[in-house]
C-alpha positions, 0 to 999 in steps of 0.5 A: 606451975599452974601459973606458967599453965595459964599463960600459956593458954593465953598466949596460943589463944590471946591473938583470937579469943578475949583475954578473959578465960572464962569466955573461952569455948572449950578446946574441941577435941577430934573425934576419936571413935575408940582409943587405940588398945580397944582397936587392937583388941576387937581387930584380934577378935574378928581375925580369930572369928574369921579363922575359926569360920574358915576352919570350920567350912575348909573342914566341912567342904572336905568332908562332904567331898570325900564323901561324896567321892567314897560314895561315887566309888563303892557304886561304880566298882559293884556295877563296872565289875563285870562278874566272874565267868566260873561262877556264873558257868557252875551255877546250875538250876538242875542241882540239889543239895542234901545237907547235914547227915550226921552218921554213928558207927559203931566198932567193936569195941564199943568206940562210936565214930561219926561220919559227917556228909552232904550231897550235890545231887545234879539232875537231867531233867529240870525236876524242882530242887525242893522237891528232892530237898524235902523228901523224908524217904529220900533221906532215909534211903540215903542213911540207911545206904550209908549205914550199911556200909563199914566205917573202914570202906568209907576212908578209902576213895573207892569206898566213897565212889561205890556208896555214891554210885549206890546212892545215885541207883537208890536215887533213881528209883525214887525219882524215875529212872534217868533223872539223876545224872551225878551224886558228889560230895559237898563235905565228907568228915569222919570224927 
């Protein structure tokens, strides 16, 4: 075989080249940058690099767009809103509040029941609400008004009406006659 191989050397190059094989150039070869396998792999790895790349800008874009759209519209409905009409009308500025008496009755039989109130006391004049807020004496008129009364008066409506109205005179006369226009309930509980 080997013999057979020789020959057939010579016969492609016997018409161009000497007969003597050691004078023969090697057979060039044409060039080929990378063998076909390798091709195919490093095509793969750029494919998967390019997808992978792509994912993560799809993945950002949206991200950032979303964004940028809640952001667009939690802004536009605090400002397009236009505001309830109820709540600016029963915001008064001649309005103070009295919160947390916290009131005992005793009955007799040694059982204690709690009443539990806070007043909006409106005002004629635009007198300062810290100044009706704060005030001790105002206070203590007010519990001991309430005090007075009997538990079983203040379950009934009525009951609650007379101890506003006395309330409201009591009001008057530590403020100046005039100034309190209502006295209301903002929480009324018996316990």
């Amino acid at each position: 075989m080997a013999r057979k191989a020789k020959l057939d050397i010579l016969e492609i190059h016997n018409d161009q080249q000497p007969t003597d094989l050691e004078s023969l150039p090697p057979p060039e070869l044409e060039p080929e940058s990378l063998p076909q396998p390798l091709k195919t792999r490093l095509h793969k790895k750029l494919i998967v690099t390019c997808v992978i790349v792509t994912s993560v800008c799809i993945i950002a874009g949206g991200g950032v767009f979303f964004w940028m759209k809640a952001g667009k519209r939690n802004t536009a409905s605090l400002s397009d809103k236009p505001r309830p009409v109820a709540v600016t009308d029963v915001t008064r500025h001649n309005v103070a509040n009295l919160d947390n008496f916290v009131i005992d009755y005793r009955d007799q039989g040694d059982t204690i029941r709690i009443a539990i109130f806070a007043l909006a006391v409106e005002l004629n004049e635009p007198v300062k609400k810290d100044v009706v807020e704060n005030q001790v004496k105002l206070r203590g008129d007010i519990y001991t008004l309430s005090k007075r009364r009997s538990l079983g008066s203040l379950f009934s409506p009525e009951g609650r009406e007379t101890l506003k109205s006395e309330i409201a005179v009591e009001l008057d006369k530590r403020l100046g006659a005039g100034v309190v226009k209502a006295v209301y309930f903002a929480k009324f509980y018996i316990l």
